[in-house]
DSSP file (Angstrom, degrees, kcal/mol; ACC not computed):
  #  RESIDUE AA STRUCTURE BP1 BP2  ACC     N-H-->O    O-->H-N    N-H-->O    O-->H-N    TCO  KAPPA ALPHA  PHI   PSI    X-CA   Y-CA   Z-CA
    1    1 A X              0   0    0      0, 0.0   131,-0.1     0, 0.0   132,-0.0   0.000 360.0 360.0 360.0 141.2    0.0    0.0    0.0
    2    2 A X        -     0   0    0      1,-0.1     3,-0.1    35,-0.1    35,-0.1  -0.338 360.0-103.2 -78.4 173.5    1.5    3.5   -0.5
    3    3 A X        -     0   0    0      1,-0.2    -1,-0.1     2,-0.1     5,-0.0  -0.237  46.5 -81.4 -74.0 164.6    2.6    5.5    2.5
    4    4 A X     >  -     0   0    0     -2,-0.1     4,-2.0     4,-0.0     3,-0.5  -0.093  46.0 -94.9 -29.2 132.6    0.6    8.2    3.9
    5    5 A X  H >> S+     0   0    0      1,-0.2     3,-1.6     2,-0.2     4,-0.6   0.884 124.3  41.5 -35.0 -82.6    0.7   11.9    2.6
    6    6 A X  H 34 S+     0   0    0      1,-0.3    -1,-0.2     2,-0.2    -3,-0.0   0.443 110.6  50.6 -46.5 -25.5    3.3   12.6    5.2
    7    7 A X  H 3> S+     0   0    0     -3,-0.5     4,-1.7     2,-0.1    -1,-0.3   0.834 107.4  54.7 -57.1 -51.4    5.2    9.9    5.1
    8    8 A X  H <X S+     0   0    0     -4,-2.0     4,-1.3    -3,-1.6    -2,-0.2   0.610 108.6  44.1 -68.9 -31.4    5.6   10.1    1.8
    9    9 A X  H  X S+     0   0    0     -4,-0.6     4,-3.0     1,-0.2    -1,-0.3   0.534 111.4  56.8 -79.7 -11.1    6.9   14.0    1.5
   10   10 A X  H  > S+     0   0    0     -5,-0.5     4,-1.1     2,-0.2    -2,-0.2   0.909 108.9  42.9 -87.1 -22.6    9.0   13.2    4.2
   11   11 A X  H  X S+     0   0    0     -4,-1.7     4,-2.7     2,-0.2    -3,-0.2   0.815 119.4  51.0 -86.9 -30.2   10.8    9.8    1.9
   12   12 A X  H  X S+     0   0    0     -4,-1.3     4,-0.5    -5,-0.2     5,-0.2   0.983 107.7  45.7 -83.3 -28.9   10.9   12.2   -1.0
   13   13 A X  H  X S+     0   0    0     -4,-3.0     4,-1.3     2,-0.2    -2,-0.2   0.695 111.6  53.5 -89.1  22.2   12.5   14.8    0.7
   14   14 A X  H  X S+     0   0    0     -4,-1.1     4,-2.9     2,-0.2     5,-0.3   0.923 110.9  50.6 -72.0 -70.5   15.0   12.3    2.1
   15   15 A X  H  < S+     0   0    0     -4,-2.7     4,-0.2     1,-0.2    -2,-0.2   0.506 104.8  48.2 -64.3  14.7   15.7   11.2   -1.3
   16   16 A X  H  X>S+     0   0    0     -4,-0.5     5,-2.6     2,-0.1     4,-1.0   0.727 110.0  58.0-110.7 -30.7   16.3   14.0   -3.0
   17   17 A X  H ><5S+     0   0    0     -4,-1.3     3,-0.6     2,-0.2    -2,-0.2   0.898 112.3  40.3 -32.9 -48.7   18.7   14.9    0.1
   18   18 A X  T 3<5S+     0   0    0     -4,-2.9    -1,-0.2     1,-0.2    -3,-0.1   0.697 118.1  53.4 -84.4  -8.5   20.9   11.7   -0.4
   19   19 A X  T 345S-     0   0    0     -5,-0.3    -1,-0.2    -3,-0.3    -2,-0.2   0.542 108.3-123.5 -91.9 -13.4   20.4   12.6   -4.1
   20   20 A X  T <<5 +     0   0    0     -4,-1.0     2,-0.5    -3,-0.6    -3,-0.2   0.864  62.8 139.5  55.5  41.8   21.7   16.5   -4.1
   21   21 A X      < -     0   0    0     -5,-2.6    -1,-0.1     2,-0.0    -2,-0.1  -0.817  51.9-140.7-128.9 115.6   18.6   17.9   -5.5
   22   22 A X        +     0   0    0     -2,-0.5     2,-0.2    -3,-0.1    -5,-0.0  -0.079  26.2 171.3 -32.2 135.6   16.9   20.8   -4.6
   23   23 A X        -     0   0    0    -10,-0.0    -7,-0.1     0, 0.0    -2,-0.0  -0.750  26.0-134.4-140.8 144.7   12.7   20.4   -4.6
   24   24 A X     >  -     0   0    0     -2,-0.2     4,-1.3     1,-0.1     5,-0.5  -0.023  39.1-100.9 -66.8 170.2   10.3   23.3   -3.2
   25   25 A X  H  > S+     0   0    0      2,-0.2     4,-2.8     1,-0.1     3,-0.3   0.929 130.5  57.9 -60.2 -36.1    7.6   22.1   -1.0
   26   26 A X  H  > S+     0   0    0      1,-0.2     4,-3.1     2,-0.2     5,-0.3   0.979 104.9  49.7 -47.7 -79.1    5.5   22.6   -4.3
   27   27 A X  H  > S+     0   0    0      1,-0.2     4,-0.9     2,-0.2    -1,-0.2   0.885 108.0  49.7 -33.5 -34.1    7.9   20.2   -6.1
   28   28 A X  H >X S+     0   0    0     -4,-1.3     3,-1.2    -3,-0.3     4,-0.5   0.884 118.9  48.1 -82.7 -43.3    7.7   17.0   -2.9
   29   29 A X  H 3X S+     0   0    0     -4,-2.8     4,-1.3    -5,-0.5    -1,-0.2   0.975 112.5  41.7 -84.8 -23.1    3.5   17.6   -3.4
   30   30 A X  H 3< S+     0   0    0     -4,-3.1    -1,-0.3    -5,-0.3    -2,-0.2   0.636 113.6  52.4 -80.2  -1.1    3.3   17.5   -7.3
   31   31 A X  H XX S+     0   0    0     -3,-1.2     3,-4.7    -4,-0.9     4,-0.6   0.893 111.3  50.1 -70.7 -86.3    5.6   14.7   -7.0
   32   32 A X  H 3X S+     0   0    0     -4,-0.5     4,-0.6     1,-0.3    -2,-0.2   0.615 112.2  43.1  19.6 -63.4    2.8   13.2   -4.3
   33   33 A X  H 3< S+     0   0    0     -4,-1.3    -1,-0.3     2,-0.1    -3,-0.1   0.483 114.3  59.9-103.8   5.6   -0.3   13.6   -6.4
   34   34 A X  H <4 S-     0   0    0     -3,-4.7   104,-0.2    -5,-0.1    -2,-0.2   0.807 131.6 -13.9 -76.8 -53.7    1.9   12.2   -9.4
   35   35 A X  H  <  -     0   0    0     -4,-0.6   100,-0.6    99,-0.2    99,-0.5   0.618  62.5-168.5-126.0  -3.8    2.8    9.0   -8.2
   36   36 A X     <  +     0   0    0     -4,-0.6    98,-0.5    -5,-0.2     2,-0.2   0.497  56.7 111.2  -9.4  63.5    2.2    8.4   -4.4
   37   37 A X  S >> S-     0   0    0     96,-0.1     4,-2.3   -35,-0.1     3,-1.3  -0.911  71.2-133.2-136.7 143.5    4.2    5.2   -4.5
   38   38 A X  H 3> S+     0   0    0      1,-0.3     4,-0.9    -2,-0.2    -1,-0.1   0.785 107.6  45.6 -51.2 -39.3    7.5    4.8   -2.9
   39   39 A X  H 3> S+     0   0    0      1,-0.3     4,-1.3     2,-0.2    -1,-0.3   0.672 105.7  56.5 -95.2  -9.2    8.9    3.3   -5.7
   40   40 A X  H X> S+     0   0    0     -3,-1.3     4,-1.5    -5,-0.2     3,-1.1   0.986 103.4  64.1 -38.6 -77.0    7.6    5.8   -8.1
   41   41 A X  H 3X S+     0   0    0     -4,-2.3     4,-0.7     1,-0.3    -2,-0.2   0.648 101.6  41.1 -38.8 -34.2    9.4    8.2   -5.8
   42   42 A X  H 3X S+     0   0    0     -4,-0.9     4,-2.4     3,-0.2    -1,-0.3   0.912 107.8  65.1 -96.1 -33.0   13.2    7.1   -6.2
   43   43 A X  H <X S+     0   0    0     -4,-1.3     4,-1.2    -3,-1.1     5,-0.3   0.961 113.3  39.0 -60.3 -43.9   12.5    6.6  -10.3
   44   44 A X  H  X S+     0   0    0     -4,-1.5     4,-1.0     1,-0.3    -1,-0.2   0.834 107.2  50.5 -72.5 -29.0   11.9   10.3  -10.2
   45   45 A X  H >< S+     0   0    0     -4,-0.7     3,-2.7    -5,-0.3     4,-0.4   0.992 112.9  50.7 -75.4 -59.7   13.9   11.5   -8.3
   46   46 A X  H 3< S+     0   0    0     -4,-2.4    -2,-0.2     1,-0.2    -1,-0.2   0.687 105.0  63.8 -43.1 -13.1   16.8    9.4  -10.5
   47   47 A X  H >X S+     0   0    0     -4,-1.2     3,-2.3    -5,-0.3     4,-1.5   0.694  87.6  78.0 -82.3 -21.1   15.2   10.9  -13.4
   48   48 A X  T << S+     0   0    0     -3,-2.7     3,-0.2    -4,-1.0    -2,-0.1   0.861  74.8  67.5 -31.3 -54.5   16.3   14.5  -12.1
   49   49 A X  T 34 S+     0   0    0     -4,-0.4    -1,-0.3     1,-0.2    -2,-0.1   0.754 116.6  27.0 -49.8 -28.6   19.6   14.8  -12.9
   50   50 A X  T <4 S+     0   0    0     -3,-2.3     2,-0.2    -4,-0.1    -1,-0.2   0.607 118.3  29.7 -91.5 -39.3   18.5   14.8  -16.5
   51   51 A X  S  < S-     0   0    0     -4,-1.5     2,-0.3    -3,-0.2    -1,-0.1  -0.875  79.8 -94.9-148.0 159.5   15.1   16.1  -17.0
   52   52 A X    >>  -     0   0    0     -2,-0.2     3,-1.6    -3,-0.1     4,-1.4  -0.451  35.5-112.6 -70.9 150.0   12.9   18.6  -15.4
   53   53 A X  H >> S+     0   0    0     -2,-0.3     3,-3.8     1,-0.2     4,-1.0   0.790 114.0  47.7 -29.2 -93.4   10.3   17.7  -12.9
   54   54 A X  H 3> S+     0   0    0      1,-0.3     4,-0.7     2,-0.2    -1,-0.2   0.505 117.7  40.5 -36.6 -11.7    7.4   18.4  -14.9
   55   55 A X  H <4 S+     0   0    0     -3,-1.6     4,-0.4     2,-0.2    -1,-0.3   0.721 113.9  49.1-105.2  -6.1    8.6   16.6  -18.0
   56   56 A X  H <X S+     0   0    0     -3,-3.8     4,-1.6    -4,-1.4    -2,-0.2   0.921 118.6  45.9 -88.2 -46.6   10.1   13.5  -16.2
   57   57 A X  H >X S+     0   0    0     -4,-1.0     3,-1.4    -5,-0.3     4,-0.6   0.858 113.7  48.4 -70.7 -93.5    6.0   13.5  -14.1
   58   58 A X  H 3< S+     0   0    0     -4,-0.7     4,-0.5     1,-0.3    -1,-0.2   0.560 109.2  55.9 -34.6 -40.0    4.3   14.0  -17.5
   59   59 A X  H >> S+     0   0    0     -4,-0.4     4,-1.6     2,-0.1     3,-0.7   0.993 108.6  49.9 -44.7 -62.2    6.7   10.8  -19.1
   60   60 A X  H <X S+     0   0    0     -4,-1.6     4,-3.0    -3,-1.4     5,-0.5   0.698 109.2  44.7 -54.2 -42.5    5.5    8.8  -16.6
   61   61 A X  H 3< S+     0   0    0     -4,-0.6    -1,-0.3     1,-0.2     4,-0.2   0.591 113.5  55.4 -86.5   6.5    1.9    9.4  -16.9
   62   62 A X  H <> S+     0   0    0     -3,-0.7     4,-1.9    -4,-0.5    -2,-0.2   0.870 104.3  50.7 -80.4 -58.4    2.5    9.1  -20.3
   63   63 A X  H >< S+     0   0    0     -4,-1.6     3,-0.6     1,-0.2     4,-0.2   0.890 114.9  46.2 -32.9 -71.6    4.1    5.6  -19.8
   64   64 A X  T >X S+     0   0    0     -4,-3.0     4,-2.9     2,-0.3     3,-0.5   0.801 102.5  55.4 -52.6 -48.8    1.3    4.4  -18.0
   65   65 A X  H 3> S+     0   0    0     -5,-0.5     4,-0.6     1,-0.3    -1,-0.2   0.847 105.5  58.4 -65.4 -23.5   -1.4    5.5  -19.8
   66   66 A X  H << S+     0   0    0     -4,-1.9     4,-0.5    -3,-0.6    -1,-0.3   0.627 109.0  43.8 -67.2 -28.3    0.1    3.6  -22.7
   67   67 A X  H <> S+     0   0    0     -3,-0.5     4,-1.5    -4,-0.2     5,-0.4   0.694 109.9  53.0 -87.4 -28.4    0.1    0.4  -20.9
   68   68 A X  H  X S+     0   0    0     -4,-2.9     4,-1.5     2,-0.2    -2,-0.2   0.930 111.2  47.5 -74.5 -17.0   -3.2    0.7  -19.5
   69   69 A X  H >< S+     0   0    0     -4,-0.6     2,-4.3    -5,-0.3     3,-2.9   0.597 114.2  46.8 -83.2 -89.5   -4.6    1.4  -23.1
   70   70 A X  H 3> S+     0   0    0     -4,-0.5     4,-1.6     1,-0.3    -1,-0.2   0.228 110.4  54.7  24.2 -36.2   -2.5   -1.8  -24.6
   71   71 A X  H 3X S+     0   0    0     -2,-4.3     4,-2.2    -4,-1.5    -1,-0.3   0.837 112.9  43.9-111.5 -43.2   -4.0   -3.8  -21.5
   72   72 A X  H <X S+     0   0    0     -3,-2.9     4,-1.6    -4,-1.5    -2,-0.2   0.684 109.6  54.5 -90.0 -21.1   -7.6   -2.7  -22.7
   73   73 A X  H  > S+     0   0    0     -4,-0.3     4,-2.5     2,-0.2    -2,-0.2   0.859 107.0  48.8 -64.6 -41.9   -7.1   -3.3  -26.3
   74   74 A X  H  <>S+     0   0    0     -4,-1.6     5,-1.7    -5,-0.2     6,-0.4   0.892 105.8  61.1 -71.3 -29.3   -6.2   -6.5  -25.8
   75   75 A X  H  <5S+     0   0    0     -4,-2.2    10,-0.5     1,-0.2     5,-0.3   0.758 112.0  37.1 -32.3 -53.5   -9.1   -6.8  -23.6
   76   76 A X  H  <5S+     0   0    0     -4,-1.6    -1,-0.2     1,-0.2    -2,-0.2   0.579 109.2  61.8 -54.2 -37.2  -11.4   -6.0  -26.4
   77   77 A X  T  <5S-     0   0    0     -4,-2.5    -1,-0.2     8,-0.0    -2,-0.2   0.325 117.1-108.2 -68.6   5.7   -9.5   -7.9  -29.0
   78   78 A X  T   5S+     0   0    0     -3,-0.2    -3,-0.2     1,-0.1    -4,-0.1   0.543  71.4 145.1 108.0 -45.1  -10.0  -11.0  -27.1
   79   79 A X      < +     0   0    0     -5,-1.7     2,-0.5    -6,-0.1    -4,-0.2   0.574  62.8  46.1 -17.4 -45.0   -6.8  -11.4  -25.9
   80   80 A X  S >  S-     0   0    0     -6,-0.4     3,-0.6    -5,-0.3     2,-0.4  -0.951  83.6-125.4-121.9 141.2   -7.8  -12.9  -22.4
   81   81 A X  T 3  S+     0   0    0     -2,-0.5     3,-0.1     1,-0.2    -2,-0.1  -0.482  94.2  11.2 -81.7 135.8  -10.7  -15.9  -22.0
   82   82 A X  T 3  S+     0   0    0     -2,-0.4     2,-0.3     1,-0.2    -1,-0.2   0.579  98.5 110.8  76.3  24.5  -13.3  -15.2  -19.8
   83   83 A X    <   -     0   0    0     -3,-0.6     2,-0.7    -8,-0.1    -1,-0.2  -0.819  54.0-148.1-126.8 125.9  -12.6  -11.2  -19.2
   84   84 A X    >>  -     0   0    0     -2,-0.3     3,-1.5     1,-0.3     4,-1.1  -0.952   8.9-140.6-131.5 120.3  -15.3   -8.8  -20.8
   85   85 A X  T >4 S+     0   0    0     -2,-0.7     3,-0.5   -10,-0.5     4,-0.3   0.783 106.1  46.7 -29.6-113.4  -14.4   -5.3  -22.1
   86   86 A X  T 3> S+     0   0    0      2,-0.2     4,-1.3     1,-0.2    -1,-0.3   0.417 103.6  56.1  -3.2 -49.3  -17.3   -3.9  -20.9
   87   87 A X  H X> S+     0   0    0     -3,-1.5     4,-1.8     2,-0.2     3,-1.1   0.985 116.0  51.3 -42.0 -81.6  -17.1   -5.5  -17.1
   88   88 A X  H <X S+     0   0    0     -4,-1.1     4,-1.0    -3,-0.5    -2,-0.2   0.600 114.6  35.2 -22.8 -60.3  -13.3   -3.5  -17.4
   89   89 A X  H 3> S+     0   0    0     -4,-0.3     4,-1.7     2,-0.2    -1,-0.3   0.823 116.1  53.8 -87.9 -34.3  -14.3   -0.3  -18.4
   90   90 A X  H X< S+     0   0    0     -4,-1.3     3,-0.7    -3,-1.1     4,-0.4   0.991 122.9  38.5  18.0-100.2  -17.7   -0.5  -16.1
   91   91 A X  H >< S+     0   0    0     -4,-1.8     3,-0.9     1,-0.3    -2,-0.2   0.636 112.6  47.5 -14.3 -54.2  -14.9   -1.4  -13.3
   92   92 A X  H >X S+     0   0    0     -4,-1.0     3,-6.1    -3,-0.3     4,-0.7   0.887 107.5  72.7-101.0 -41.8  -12.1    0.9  -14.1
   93   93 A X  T << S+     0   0    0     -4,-1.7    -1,-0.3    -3,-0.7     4,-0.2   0.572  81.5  66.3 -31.7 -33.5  -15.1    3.7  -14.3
   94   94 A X  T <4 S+     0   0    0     -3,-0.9    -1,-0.4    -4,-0.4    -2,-0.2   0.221  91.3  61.6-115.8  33.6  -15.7    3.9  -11.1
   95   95 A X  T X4 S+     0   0    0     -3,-6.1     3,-0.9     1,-0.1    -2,-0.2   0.441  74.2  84.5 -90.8  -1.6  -12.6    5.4  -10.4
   96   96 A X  T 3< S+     0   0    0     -4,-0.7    -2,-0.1     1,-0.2     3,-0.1   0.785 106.4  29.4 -71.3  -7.7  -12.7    8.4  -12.3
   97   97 A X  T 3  S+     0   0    0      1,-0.4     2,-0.3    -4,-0.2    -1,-0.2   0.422 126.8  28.3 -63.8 -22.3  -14.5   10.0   -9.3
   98   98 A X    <   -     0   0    0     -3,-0.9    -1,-0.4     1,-0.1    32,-0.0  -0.949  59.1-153.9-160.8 126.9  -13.4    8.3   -6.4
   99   99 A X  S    S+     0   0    0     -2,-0.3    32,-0.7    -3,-0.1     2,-0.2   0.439  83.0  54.2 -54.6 -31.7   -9.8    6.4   -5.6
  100  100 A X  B     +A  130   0A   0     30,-0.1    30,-0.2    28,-0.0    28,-0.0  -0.801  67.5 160.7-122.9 169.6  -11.0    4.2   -3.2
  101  101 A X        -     0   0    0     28,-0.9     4,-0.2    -2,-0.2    -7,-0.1   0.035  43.6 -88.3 179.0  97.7  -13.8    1.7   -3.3
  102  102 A X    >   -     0   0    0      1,-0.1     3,-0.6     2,-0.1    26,-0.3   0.641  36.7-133.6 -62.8 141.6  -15.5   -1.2   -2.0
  103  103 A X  T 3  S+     0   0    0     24,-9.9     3,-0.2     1,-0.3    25,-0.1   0.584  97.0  62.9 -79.2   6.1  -14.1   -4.3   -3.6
  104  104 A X  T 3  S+     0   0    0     23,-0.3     2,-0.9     1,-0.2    -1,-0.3   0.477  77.6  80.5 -75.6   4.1  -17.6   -5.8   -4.2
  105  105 A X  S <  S+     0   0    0     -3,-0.6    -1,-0.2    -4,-0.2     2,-0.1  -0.260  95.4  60.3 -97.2  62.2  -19.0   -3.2   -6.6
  106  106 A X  S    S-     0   0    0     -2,-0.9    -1,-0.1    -3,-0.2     5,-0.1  -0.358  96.3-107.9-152.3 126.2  -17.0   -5.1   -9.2
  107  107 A X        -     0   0    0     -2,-0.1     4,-0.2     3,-0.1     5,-0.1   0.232  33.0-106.0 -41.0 167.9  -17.3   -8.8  -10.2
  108  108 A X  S >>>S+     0   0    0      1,-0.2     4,-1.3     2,-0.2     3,-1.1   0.994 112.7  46.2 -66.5 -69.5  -14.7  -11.7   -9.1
  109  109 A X  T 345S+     0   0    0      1,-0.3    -1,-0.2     2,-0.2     4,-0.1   0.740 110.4  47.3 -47.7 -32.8  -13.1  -12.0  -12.4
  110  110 A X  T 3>5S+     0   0    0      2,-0.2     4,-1.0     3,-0.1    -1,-0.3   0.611 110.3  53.2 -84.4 -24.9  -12.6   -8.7  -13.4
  111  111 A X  H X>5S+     0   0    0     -3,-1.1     3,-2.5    -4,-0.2     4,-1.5   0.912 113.6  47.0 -68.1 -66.1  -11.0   -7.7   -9.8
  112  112 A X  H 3<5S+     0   0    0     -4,-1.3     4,-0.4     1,-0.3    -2,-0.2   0.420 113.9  44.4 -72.5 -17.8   -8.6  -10.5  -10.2
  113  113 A X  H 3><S+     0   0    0     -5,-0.6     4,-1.8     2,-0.1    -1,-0.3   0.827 117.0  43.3 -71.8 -44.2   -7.7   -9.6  -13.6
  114  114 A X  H <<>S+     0   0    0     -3,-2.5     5,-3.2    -4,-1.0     6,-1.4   0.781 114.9  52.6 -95.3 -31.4   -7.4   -5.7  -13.0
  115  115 A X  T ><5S+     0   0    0     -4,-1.5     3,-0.5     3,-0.2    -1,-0.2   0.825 114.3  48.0 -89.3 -29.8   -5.2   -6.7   -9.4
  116  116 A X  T 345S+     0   0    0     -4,-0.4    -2,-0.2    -5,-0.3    -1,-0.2   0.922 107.3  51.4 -58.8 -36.1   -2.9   -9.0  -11.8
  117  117 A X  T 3<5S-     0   0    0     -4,-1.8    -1,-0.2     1,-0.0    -2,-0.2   0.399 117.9-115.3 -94.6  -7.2   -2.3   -6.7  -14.2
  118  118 A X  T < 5S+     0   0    0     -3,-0.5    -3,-0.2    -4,-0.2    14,-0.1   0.990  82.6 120.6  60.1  53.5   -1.3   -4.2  -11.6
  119  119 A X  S   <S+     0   0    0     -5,-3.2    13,-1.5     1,-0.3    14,-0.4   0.754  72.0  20.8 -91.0 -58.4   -4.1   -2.1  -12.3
  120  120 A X  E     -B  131   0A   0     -6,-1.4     2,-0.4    11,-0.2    -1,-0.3  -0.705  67.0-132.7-118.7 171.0   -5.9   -2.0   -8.7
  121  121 A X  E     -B  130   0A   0      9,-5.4     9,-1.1    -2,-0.2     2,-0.6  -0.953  21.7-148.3-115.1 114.4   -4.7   -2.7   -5.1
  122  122 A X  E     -B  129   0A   0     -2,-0.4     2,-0.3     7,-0.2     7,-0.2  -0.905   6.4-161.0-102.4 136.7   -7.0   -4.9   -3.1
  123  123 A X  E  >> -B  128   0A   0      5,-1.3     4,-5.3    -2,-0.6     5,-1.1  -0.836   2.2-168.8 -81.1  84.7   -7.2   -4.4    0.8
  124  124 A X  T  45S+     0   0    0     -2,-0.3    -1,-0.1     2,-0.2   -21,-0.1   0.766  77.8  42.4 -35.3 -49.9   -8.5   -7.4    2.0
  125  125 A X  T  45S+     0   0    0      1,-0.2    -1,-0.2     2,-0.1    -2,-0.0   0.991 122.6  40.3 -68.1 -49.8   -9.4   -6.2    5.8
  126  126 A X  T  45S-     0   0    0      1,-0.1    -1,-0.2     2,-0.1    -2,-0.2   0.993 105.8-137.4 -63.7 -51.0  -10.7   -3.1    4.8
  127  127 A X  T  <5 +     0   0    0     -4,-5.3   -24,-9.9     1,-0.2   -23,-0.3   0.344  59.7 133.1 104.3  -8.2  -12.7   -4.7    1.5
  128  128 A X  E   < - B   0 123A   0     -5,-1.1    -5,-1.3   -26,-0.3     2,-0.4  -0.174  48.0-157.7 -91.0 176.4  -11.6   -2.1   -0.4
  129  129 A X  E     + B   0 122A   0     -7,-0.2   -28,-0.9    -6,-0.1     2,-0.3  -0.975  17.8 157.7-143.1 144.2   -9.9   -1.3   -4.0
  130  130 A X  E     -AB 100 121A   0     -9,-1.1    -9,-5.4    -2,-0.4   -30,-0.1  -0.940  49.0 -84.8-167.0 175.3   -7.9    1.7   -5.4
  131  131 A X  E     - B   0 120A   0    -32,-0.7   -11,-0.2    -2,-0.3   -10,-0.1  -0.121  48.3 -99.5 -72.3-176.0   -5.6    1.9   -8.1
  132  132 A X  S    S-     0   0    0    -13,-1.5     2,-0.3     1,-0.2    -1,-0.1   0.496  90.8 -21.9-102.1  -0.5   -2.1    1.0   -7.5
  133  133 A X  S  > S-     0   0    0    -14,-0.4     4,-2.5  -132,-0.0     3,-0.5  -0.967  75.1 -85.0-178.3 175.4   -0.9    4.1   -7.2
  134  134 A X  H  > S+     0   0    0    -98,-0.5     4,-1.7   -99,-0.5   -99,-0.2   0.806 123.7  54.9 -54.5 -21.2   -1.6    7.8   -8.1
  135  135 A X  H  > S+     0   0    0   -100,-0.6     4,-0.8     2,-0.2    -1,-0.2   0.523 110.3  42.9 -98.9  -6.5    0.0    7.5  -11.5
  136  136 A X  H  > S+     0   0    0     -3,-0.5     4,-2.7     2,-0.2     5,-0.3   0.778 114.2  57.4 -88.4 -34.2   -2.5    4.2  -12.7
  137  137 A X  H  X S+     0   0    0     -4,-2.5     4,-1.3     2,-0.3    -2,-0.2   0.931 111.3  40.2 -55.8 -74.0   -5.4    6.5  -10.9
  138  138 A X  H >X S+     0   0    0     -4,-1.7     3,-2.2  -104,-0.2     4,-0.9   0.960 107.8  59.5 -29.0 -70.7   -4.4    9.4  -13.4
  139  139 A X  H >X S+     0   0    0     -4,-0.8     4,-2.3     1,-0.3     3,-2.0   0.890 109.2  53.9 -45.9 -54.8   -4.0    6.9  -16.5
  140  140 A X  H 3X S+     0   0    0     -4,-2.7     4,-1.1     1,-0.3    -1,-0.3   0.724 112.1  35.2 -45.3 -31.0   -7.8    6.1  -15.7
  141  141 A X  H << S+     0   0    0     -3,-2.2    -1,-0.3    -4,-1.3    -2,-0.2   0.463 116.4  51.6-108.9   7.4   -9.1    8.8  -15.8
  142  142 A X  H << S+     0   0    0     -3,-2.0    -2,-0.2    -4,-0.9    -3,-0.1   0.715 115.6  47.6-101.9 -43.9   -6.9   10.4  -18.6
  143  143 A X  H  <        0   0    0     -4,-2.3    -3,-0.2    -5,-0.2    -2,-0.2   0.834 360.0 360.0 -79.3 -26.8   -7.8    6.9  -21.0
  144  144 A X     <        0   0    0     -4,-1.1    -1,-0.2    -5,-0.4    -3,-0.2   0.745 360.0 360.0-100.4 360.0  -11.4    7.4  -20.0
């Protein structure tokens, strides 16, 4: 699960300390509502040296949003036996509103496809679903 808001500015600015890179508070929280996953968090920050924030953050959702349509073509082509386009996009739908969400408002097959695929994040105790991070959360709502 990703960390906590706070946690999470506190591990980016920690890497960008051990990294020698300046970021404003501005920078740690548009990093935050790019990718809120830890491991997100060191790709960007290695991307620094290189590129600018906004174009390294803007790659990424780029990246992603490219897999997730790929992931949904193939859906539609067929590609996987017992998985229906419709169910997916029905599914993936009711995150453009809302990040979290109890995991029964979506049939068995289609969680367990969309949790393989590293689309969504199941929490069993809670019951809940959200995407797998902040930057598949974007690609949904960007592909729909």
């Amino acid at each position: 699960d990703d960390f906590d808001k706070q946690t999470a500015l506190g591990f980016i600015d920690f890497l960008s300390k051990e990294n020698n890179i300046i970021l404003t508070e501005e920078d740690k929280e548009l990093i935050y509502s790019y990718v809120g996953e830890s491991q997100n968090f060191v790709r960007v920050i290695n991307k620094l040296d290189v590129k600018g924030l906004k174009e390294v953050l803007e790659y990424m959702l780029k990246d992603e949003t490219s897999k997730l349509r790929k992931l949904l073509i193939m859906v539609k082509n067929k590609k996987f036996e017992s998985i229906e386009y419709e169910k997916v996009i029905n599914a993936l739908e009711l995150f453009k509103d809302s990040y979290e969400i109890n995991e029964y408002e979506i049939d068995e097959d289609t969680k367990e496809f969309l949790i393989k695929n590293n689309i969504l994040f199941l929490n069993p105790i809670e019951e809940t679903l959200k995407p797998q991070s902040f930057l598949v959360w974007k690609a949904i709502k960007r592909v729909l």
